[in-house]
Backbone as numpy.savetxt, mean C-alpha at the origin, in Angstrom:
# Nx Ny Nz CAx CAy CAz Cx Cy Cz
20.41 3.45 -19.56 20.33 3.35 -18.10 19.67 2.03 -17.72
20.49 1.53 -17.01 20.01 -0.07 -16.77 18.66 0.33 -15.55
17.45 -0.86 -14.89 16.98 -0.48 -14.50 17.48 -0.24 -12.67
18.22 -0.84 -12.67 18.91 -0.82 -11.15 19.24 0.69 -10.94
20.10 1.11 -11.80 20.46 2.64 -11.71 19.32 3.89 -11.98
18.02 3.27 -12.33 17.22 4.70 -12.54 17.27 5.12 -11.10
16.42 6.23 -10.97 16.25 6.83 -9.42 14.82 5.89 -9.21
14.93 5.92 -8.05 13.67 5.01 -7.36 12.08 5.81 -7.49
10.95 5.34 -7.83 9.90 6.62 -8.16 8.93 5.65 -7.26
7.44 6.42 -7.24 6.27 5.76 -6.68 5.35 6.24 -7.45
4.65 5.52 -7.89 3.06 6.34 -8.55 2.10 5.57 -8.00
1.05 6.71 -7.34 -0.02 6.45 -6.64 -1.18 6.56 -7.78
-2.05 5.06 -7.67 -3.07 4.62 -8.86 -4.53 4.79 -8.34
-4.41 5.11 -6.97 -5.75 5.25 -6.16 -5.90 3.98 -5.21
-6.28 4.81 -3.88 -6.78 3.80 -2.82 -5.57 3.37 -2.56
-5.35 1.78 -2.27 -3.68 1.65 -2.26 -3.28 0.86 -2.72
-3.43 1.21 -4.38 -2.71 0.42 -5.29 -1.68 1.48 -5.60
-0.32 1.20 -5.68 0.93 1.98 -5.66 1.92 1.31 -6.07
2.76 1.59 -7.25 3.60 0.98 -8.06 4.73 1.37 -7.57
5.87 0.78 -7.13 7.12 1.20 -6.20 8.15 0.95 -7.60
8.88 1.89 -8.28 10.06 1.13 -8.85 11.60 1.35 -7.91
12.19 0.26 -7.58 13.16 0.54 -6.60 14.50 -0.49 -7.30
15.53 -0.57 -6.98 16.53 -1.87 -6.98 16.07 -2.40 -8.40
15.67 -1.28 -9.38 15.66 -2.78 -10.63 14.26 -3.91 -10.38
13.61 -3.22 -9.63 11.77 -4.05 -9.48 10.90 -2.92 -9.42
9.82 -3.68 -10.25 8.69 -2.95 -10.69 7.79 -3.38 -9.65
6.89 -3.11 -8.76 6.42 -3.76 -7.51 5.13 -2.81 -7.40
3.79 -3.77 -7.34 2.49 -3.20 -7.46 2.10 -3.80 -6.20
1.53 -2.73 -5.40 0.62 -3.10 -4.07 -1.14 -2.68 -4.00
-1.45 -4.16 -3.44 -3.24 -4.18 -3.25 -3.82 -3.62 -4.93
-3.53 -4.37 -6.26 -4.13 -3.95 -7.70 -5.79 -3.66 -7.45
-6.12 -2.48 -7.31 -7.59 -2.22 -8.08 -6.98 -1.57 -9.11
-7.55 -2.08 -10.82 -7.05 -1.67 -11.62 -8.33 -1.36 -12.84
-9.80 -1.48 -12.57 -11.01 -1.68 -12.89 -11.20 -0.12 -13.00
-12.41 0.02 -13.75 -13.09 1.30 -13.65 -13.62 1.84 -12.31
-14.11 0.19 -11.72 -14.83 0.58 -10.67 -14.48 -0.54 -9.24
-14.88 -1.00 -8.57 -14.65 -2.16 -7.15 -16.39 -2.46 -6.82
-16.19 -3.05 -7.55 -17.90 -4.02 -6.76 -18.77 -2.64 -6.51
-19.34 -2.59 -5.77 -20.29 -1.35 -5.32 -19.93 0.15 -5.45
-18.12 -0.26 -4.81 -17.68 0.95 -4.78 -17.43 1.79 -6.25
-17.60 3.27 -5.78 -17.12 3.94 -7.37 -15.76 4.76 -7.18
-15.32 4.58 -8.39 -13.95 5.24 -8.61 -13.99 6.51 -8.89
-13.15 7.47 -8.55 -13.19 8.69 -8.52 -12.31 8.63 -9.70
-11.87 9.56 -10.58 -11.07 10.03 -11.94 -11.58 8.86 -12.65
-9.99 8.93 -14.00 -10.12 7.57 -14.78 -9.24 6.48 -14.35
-10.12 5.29 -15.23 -9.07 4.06 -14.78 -7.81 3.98 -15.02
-6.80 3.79 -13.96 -5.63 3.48 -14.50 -5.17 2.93 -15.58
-3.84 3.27 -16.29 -3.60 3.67 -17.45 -2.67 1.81 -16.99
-3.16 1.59 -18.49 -2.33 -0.20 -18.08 -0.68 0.43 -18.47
-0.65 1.27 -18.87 1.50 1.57 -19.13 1.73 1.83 -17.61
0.97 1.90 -16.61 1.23 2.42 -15.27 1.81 1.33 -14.44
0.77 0.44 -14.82 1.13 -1.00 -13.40 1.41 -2.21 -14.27
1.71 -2.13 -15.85 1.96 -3.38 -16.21 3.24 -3.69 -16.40
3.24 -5.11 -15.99 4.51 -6.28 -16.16 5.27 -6.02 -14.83
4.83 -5.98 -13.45 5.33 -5.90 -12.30 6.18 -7.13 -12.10
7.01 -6.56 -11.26 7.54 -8.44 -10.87 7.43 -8.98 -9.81
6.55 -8.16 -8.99 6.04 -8.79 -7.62 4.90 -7.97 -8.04
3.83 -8.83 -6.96 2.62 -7.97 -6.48 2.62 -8.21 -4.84
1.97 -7.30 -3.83 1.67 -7.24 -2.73 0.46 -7.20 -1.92
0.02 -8.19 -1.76 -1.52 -8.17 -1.24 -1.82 -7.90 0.64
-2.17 -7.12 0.85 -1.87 -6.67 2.37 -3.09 -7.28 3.41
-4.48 -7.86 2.40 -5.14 -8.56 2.89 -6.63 -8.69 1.96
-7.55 -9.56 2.33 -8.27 -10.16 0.92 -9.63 -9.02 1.29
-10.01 -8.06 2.09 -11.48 -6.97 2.04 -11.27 -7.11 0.28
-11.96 -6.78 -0.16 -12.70 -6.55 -1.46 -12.16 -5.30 -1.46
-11.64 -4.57 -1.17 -11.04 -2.69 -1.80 -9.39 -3.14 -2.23
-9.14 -4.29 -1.38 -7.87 -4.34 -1.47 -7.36 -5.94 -2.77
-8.27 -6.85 -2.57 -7.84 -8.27 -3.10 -9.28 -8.15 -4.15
-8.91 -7.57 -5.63 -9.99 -7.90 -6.27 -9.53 -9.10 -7.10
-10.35 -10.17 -7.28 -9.93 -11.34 -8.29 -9.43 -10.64 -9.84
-10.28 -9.73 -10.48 -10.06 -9.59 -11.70 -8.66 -8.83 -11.30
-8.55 -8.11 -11.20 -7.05 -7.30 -11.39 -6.09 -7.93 -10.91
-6.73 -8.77 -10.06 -5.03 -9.78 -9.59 -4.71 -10.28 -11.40
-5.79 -11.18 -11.79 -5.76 -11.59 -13.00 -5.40 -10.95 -14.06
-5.52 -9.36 -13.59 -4.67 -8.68 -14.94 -3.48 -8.69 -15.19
-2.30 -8.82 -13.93 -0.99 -8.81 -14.00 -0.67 -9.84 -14.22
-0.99 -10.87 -14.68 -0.81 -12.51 -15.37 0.00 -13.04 -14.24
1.16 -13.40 -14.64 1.76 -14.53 -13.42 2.65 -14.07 -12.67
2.67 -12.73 -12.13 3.22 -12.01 -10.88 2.97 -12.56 -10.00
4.28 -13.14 -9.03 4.08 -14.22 -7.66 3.20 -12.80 -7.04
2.31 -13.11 -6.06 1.84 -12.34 -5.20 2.59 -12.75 -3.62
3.14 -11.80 -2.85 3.49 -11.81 -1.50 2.44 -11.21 -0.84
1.91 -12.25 0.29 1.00 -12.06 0.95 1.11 -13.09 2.09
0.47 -13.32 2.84 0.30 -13.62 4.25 -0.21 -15.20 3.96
0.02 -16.93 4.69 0.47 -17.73 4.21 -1.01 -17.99 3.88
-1.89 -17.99 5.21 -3.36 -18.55 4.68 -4.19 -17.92 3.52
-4.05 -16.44 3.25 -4.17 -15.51 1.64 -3.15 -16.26 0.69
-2.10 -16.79 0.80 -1.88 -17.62 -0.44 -2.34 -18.46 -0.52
-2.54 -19.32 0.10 -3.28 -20.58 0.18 -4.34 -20.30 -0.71
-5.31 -19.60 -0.56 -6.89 -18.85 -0.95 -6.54 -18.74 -2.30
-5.37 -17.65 -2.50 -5.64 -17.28 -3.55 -4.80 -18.64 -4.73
-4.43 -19.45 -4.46 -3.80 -20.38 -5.18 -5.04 -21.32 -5.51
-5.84 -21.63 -4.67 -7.78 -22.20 -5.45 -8.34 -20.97 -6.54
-7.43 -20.21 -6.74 -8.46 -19.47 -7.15 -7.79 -19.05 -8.76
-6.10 -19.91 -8.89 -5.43 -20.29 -9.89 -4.28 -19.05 -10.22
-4.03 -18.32 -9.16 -3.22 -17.26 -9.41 -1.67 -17.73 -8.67
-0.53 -17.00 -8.43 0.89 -17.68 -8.82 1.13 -16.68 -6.94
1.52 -17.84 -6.31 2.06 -16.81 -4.97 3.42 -17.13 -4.82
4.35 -16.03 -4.02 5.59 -16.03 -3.94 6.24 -16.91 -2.51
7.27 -17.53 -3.15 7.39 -18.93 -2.11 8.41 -17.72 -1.10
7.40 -17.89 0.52 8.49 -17.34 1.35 9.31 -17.62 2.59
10.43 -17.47 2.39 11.62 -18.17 3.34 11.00 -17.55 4.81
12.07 -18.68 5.27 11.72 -19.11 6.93 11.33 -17.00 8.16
12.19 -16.26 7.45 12.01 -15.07 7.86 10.33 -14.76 7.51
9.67 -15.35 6.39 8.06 -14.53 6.07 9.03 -13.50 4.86
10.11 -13.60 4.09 10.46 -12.44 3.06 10.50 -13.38 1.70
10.83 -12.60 0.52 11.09 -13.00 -0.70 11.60 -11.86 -1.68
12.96 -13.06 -1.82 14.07 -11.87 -2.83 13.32 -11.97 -4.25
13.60 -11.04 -4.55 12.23 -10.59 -6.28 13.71 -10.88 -7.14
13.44 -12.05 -8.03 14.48 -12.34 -8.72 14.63 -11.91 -10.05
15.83 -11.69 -10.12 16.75 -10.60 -11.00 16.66 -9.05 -11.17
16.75 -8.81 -9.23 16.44 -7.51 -8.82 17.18 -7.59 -7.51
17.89 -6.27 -6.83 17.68 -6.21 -5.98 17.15 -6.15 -4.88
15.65 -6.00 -5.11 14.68 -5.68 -4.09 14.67 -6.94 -3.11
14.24 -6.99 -2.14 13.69 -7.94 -0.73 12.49 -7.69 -0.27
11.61 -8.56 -0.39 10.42 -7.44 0.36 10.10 -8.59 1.60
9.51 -8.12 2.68 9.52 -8.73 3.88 7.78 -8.46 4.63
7.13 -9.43 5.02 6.42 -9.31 5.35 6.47 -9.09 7.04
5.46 -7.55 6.93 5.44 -7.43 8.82 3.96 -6.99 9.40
3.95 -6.67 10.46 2.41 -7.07 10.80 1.68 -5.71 10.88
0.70 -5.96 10.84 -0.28 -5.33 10.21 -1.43 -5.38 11.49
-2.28 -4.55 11.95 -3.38 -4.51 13.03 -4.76 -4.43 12.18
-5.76 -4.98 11.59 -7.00 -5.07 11.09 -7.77 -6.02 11.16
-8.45 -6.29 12.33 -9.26 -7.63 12.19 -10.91 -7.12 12.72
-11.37 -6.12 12.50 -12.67 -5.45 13.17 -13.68 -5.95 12.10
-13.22 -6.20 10.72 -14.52 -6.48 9.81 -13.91 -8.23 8.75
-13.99 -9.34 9.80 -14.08 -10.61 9.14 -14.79 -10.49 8.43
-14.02 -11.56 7.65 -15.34 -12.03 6.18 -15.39 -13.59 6.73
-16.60 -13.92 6.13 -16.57 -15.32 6.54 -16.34 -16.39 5.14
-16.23 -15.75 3.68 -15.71 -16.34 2.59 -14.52 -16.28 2.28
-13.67 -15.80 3.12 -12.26 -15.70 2.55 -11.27 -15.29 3.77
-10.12 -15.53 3.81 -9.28 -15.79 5.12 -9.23 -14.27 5.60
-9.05 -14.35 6.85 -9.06 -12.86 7.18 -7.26 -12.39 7.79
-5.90 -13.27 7.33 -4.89 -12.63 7.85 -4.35 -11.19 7.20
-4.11 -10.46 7.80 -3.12 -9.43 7.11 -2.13 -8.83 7.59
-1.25 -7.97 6.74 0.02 -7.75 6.98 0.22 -6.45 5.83
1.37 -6.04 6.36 1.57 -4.83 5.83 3.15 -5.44 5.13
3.94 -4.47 4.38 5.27 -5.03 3.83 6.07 -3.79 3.88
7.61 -4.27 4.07 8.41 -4.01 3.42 9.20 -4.04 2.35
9.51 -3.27 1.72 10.53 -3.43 0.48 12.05 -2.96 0.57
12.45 -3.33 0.34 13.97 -3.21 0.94 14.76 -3.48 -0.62
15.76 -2.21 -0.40 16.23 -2.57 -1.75 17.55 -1.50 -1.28
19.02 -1.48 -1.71 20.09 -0.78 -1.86 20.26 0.74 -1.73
19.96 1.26 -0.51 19.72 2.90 -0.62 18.46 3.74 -0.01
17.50 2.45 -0.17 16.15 2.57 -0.10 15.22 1.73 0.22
14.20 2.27 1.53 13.24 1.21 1.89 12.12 1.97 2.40
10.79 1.04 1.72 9.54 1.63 1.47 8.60 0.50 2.71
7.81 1.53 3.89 7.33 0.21 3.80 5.57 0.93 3.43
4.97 -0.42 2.73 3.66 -0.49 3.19 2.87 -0.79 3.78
2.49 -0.01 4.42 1.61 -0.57 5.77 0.35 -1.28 5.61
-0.47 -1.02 4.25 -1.29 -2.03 4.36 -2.22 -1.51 4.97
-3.60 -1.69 5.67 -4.59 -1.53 6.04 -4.28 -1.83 7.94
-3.95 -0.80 8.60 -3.83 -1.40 10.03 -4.22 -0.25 10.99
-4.33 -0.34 12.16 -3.90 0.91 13.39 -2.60 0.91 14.39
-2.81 1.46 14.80 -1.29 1.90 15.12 -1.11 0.80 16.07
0.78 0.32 16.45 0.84 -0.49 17.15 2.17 -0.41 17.76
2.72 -0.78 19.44 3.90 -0.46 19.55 4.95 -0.54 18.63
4.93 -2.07 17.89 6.16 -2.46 17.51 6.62 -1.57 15.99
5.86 -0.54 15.67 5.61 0.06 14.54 7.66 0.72 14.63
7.63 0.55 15.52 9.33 1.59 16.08 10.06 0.45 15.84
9.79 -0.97 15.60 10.90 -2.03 15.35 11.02 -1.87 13.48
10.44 -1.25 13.34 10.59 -1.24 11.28 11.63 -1.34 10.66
12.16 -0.26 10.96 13.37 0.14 10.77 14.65 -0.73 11.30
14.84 -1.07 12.18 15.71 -2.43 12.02 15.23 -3.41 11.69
14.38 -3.66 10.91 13.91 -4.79 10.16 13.86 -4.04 8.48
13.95 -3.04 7.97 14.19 -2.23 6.99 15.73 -2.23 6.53
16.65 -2.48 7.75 17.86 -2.80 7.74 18.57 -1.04 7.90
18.23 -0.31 9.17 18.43 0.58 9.59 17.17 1.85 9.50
16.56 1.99 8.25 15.68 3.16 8.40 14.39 2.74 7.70
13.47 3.35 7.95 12.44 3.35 6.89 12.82 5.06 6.03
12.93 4.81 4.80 12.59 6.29 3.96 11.51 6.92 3.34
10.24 5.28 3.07 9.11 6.06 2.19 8.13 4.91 3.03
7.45 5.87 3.68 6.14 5.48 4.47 4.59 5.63 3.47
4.03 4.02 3.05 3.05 4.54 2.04 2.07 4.16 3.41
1.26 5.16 3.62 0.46 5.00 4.82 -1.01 5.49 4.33
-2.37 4.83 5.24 -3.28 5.20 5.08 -4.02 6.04 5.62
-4.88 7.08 5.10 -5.30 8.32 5.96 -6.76 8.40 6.01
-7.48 7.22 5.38 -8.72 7.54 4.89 -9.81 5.99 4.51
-10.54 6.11 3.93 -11.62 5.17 3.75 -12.14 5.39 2.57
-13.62 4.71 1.86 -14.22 4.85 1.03 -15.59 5.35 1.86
-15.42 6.24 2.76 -16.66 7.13 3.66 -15.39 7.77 4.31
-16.22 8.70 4.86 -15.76 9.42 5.51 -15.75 9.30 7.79
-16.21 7.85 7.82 -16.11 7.68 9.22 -15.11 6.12 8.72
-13.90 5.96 9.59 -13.65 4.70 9.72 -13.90 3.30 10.47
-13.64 2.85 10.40 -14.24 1.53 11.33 -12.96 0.92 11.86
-12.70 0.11 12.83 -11.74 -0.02 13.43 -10.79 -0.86 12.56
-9.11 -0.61 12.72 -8.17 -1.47 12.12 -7.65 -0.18 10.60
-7.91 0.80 10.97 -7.99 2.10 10.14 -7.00 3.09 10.85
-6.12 3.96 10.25 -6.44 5.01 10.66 -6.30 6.39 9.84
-6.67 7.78 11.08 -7.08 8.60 10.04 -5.42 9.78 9.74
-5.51 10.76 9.42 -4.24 11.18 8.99 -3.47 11.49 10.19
-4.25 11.79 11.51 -3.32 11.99 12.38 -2.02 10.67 13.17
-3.21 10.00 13.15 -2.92 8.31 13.42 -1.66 8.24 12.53
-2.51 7.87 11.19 -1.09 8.06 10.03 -0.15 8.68 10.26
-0.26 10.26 10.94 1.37 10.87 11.40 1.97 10.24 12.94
1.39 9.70 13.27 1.81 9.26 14.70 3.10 8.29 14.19
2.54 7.24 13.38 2.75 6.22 12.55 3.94 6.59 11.95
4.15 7.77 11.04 5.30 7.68 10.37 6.51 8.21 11.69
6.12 9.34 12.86 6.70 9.02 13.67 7.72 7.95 14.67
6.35 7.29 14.54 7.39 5.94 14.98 8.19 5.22 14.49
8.17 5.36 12.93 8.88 4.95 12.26 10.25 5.86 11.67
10.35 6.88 12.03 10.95 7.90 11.35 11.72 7.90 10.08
9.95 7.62 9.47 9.99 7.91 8.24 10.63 9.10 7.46
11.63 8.72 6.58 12.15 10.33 5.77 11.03 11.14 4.88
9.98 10.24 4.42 9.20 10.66 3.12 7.68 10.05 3.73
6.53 10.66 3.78 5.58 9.96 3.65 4.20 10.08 2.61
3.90 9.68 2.09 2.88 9.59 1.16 1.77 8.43 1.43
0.33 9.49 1.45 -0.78 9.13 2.06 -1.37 8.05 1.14
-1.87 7.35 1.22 -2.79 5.94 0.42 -3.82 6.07 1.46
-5.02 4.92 -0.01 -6.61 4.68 1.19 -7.14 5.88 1.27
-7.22 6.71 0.60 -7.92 8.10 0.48 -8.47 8.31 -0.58
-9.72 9.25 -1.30 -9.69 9.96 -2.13 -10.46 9.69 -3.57
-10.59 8.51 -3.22 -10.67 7.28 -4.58 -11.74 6.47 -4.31
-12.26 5.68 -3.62 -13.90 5.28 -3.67 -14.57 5.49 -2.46
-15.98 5.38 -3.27 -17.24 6.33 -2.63 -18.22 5.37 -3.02
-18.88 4.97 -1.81 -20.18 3.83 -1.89 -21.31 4.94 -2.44
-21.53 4.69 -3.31 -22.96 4.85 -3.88 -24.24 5.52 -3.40
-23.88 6.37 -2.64 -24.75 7.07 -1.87 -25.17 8.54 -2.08
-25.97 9.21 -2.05 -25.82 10.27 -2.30 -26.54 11.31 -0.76
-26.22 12.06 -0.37 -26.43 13.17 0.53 -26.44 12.68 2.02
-25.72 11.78 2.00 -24.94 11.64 3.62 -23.70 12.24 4.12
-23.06 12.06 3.12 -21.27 12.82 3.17 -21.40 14.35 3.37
-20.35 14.45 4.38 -20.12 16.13 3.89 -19.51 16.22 2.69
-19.83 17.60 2.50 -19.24 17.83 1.01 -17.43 18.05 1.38
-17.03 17.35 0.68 -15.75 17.29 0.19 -14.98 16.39 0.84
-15.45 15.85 1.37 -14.34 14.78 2.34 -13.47 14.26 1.77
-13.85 13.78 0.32 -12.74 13.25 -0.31 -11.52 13.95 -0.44
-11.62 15.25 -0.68 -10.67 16.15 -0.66 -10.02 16.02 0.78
-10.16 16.10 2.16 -9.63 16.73 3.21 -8.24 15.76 3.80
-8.65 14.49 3.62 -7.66 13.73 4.08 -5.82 14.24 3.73
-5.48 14.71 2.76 -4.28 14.77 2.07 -3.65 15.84 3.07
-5.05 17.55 2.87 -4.43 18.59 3.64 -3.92 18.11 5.46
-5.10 17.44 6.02 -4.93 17.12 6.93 -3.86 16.28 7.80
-3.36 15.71 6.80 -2.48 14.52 7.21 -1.08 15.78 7.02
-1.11 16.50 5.93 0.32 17.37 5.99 -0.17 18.48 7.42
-0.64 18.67 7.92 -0.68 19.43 8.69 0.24 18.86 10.27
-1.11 17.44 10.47 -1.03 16.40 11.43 0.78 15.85 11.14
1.41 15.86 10.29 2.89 15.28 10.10 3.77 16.75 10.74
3.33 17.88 9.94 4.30 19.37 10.88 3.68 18.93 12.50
3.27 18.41 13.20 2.99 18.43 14.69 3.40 17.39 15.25
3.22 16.16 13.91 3.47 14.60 14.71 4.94 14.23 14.89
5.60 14.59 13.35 6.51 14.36 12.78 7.20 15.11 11.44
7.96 15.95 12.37 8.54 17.54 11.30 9.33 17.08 10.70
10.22 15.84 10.71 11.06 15.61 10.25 10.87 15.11 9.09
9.58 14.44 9.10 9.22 13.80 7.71 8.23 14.89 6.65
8.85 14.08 5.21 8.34 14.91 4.14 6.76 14.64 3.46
6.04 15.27 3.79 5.08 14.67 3.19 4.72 14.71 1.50
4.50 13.79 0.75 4.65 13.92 -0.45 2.99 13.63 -1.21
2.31 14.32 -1.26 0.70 14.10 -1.56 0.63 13.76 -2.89
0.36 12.03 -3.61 0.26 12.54 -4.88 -0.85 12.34 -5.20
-1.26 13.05 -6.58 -2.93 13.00 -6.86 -2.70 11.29 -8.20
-3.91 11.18 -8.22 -4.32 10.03 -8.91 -3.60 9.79 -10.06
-2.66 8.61 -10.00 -2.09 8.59 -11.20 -0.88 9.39 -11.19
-0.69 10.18 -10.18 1.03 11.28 -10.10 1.97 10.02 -9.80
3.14 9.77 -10.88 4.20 9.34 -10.49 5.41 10.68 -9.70
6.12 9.93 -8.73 7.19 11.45 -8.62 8.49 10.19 -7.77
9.78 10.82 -8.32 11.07 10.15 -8.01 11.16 10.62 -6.60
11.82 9.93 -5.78 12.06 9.75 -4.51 13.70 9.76 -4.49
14.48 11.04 -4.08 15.86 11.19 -3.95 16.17 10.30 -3.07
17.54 9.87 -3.34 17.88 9.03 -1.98 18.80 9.59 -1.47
């Protein structure tokens, strides 16, 4: 089975690093691939390197430290990264390989069908002042099938233009429902938001990211279990927001095929 013809899968690695195989591309978004993220701690074990290695794109949705770690970019060796122009810029001082993108903001992943397209993204509440603050969320577009990732944002009208920029539908909404705490800060949102979101998009499939997976170092502020609640909540918030869509919860490290 050549790789164009497998069925299209997603495996969720924690937070929102998420390996898309679609069109014959292996495609890794936002790599935390470490035991741990700077302060933050990782919930389970570290991703398994047979999981996210030898991608042929990577997707960086913007440079916060949960999402743009230097070392794990560095683990996938010379995977162009698609990202937003002033984040390439950054990350090209910093000796890593970015993907050259045509006059649209897209880039065809070569010797694949995939397309992935950069679209916008709402998060600007927590600048950094060492590193560029643009971001963007993506699409992937590939023969049958189109994923987008949203990336770190809040909700925004044009969220309903996706899909003709998907090239008729969105099918797999990787959306965020959650934080590394349990209160968010603005440019977030939480699972209901998230179902509003796949709403507007009318998404066929959605699967939650940004949940579940790091926890600042604290002990007896959190309610107990928060980490847990985001997943139930968001399938609840999708039967009210958006019945039409499937919600697909996977736990850490669950790969699962996506029918088309």
């Amino acid at each position: 089975m050549t790789p164009e013809s497998r069925p299209p899968a997603i495996t969720w690695l924690g937070h929102s690093t998420v390996v898309i195989e679609a069109g014959g591309a292996r495609v890794l978004t936002d790599p935390l691939l470490l035991r741990h993220n700077g302060p933050l701690r990782r919930r389970g074990t570290t991703p398994s390197r047979s999981r996210w290695a030898d991608p042929d794109v990577v997707l960086l949705s913007h440079l916060h430290h949960d999402h743009a770690e230097l070392r794990s970019l560095r683990l996938v060796g010379g995977a162009p990264v698609v990202t937003a122009p002033g984040n390439a810029a950054w990350l090209r001082t910093k000796g890593l390989v970015t993907a050259p993108l045509d006059a649209a903001g897209g880039y065809d992943v070569p010797g694949t069908k995939a397309r992935v397209q950069l679209v916008r993204a709402d998060h600007g509440h927590r600048p950094m002042p060492h590193r560029p603050n643009a971001v963007n969320g993506h699409l992937v577009i590939t023969p049958g099938l189109s994923v987008w990732a949203a990336g770190d944002t809040s909700l925004y009208d044009e969220m309903a233009d996706l899909p003709q920029l998907a090239g008729g539908s969105v099918d797999v909404a990787l959306v965020p429902i959650g934080g590394w705490g349990p209160r968010l800060s603005g440019g977030h949102m939480d699972p209901v938001q998230a179902a509003e979101a796949c709403a507007r998009v009318g998404a066929r499939v959605a699967i939650p990211v940004h949940w579940g997976t790091l926890r600042a170092p604290v002990v007896g502020r959190f309610p107990r279990g928060w980490m847990d609640a985001g997943g139930p909540a968001f399938v609840q918030a999708l039967r009210e927001r958006a019945p039409e869509c499937r919600p697909l919860v996977l736990g850490l490290g669950e790969r699962a095929e996506i029918p088309l």
